[in-house]
C-alpha positions in Angstrom: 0.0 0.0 0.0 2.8 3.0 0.5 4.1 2.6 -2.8 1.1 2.7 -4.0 0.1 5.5 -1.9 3.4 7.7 -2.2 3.6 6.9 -5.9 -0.3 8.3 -5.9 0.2 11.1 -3.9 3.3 12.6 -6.2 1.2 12.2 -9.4 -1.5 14.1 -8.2 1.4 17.0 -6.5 -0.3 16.1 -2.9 2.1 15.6 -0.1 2.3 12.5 2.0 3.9 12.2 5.4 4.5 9.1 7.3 1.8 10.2 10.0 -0.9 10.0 6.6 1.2 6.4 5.5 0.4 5.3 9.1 -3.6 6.3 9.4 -4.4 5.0 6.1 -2.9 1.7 7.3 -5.0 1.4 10.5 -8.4 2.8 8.3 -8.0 0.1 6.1 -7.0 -2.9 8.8 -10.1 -1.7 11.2 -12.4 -1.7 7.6 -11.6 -5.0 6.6 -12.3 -6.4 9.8 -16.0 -4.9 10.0 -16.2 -5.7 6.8 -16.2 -9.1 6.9 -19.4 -8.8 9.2 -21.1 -5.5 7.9 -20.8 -5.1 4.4 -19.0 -1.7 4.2 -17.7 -2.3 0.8 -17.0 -4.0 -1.9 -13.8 -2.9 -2.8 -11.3 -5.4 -0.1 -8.2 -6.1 -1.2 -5.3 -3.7 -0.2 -4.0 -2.7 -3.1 -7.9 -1.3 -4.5 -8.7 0.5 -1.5 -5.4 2.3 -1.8 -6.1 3.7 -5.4 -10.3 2.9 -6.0 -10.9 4.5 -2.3 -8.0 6.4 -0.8 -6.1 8.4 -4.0 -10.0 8.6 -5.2 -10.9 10.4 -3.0 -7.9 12.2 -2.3 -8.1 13.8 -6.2 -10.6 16.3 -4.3 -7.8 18.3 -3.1 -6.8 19.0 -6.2 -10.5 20.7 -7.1 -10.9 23.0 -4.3 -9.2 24.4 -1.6 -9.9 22.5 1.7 -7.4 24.5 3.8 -9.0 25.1 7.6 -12.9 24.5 5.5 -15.5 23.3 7.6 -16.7 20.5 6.0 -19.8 17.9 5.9 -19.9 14.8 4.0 -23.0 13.7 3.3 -24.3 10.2 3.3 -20.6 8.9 4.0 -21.3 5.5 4.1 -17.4 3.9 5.2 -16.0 7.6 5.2 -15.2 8.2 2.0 -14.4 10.9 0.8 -14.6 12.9 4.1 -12.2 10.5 6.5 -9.2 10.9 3.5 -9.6 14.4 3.2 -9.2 14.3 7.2 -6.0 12.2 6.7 -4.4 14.2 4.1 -5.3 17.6 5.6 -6.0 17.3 9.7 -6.7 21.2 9.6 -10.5 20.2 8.2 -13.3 20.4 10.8 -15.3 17.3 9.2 -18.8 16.1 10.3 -19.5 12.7 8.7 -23.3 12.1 8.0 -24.9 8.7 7.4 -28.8 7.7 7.7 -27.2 3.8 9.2 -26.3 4.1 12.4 -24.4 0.7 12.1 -22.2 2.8 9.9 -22.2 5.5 11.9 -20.9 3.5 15.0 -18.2 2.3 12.7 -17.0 5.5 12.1 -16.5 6.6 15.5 -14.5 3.9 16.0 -12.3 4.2 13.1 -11.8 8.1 14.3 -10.9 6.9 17.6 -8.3 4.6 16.2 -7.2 7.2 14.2 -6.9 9.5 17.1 -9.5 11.9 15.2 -11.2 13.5 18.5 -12.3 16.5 16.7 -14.5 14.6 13.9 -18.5 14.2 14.3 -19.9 11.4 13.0 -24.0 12.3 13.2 -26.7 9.5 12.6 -29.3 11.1 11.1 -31.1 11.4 7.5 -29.7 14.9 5.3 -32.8 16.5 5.0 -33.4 16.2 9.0 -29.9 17.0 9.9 -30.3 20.2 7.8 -32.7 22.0 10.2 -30.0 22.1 12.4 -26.9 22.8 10.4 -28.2 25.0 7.8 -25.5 26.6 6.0 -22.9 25.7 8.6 -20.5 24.4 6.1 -17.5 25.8 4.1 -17.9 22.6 1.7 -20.8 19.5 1.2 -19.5 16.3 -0.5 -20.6 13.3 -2.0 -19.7 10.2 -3.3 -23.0 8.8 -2.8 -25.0 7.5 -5.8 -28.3 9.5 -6.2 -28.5 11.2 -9.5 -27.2 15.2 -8.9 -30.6 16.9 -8.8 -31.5 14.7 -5.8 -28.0 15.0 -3.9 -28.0 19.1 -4.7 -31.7 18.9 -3.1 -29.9 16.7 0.4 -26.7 18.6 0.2 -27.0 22.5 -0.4 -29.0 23.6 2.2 -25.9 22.6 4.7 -23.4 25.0 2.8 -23.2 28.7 3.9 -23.4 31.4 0.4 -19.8 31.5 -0.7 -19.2 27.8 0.0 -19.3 24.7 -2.3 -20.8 21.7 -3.1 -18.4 19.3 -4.9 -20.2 15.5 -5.9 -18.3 13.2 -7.2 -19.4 10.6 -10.3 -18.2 9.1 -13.2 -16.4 10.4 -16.6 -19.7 11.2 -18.5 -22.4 12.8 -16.0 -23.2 16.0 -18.9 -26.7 14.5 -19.4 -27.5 14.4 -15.3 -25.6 17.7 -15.0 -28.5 19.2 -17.2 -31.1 18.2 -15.5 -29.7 19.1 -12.5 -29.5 22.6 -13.1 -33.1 23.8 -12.5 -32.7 22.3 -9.1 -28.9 24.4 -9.0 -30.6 27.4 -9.3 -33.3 27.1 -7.1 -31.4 26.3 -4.1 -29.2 28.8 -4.4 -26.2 27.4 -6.7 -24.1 27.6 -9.5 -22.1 25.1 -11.8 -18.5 26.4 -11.3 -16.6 23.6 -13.3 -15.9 20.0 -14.2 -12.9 18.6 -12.8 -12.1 15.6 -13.8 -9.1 13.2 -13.5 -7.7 9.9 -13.4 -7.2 7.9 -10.4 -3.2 7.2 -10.1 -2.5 3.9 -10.8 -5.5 3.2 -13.1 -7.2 4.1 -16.4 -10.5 5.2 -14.6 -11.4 8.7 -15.0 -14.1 10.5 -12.3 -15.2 14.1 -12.4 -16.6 16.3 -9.6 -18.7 19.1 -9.9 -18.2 22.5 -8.5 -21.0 23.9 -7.4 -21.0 27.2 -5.9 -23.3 28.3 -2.8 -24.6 32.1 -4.4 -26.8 32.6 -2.0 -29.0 31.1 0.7 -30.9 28.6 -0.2 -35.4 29.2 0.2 -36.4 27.4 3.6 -38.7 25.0 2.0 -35.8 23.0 0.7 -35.3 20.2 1.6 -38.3 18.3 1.6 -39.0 15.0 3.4 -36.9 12.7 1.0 -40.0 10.5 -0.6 -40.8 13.7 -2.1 -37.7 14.8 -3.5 -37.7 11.4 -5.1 -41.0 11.5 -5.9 -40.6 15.4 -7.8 -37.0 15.9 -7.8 -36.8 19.6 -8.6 
């Protein structure tokens, strides 16, 4: 895995220190345990977490500046991308947000073993947790799987005007980035840019979208979640 990760890091111009080497080593023992008994992911061996999880989600740093950013990643699932970004830069202030709270426990635990006493990790559903952290956030992201209308909907309402929204998907997303940007507009966004790249290590290519928190976003939103997937905006 350190080759893998050092090699990663220096394509992508991120530094890595030994302190990084040695949390990304504990994340992944303590995630293939639970795995075995919890279903986390499907990605398992060593060498694919390091690039399909770890340098994925790492690539974020190179689309926006995270430096000090209050962030809030939203429907985290095993951490990712929000418990890299915390590896990589220990200056963010990260709340990790997942609707399971078997997940949820997990990911207290891993912060614990990763000596991470400053991260929340909040069981509760997006568009609940919002009432309470509305516009909070320097940056909301994603890697969940909802198409981008429905995560702008679960996601924007935690980012203060100014901030961003960055979700992650796959290589081609220009059809689901159209439709999504009614929904952009009316919670108070706009498309910044595409950044896209390939994953060190690999021929896969991911984009993010840059989203940009204009201004706040109408109180209404979000709705209770069967109605966003019912009329996604």
């Amino acid at each position: 895995m350190e080759k893998i990760l050092r090699d990663g890091f220096e394509e992508l111009g991120l530094t890595f220190t030994g302190e990084a080497l040695a949390r990304f080593n504990a994340y992944y023992e303590y995630l293939d345990q639970r795995n075995r008994v919890m279903n986390l992911t499907a990605i398992t061996r060593k060498e694919d977490t390091a690039r399909l999880h770890f340098l994925d989600c790492a690539a974020l740093l190179k689309a926006a500046d995270f430096s000090g950013a209050r962030v809030v990643d939203v429907g985290t699932g095993a951490g990712f991308p929000g418990l890299p970004l915390k590896i990589i830069s220990p200056d963010i202030s990260l709340t990790l947000l997942d609707s399971q709270k078997k997940r949820v426990d997990f990911l207290t635990e891993t912060c614990e073993k990763l000596g991470f006493r400053d991260v929340v990790c909040l069981h509760a559903r997006a568009e609940e947790a919002a009432a309470e952290m509305r516009e909070t956030f320097d940056i909301a992201v994603s890697r969940a799987v909802a198409r981008l209308n429905i995560l702008c909907e679960l996601c924007m309402p935690f980012v203060r005007p100014g901030g961003l929204f960055l979700a992650m998907k796959g290589p081609d997303f220009s059809q689901e980035l159209s439709e999504a940007e009614h929904a952009i507009s009316v919670l108070g966004g706009k498309t910044l840019d595409i950044f896209s790249y390939t994953i060190p290590g690999t021929n896969i290519v991911h984009s993010v979208a840059l989203i940009k928190k204009v201004q706040s976003t109408p109180d209404r939103y979000p709705r209770r979640f069967a109605r966003i997937q019912k009329s996604p905006l």
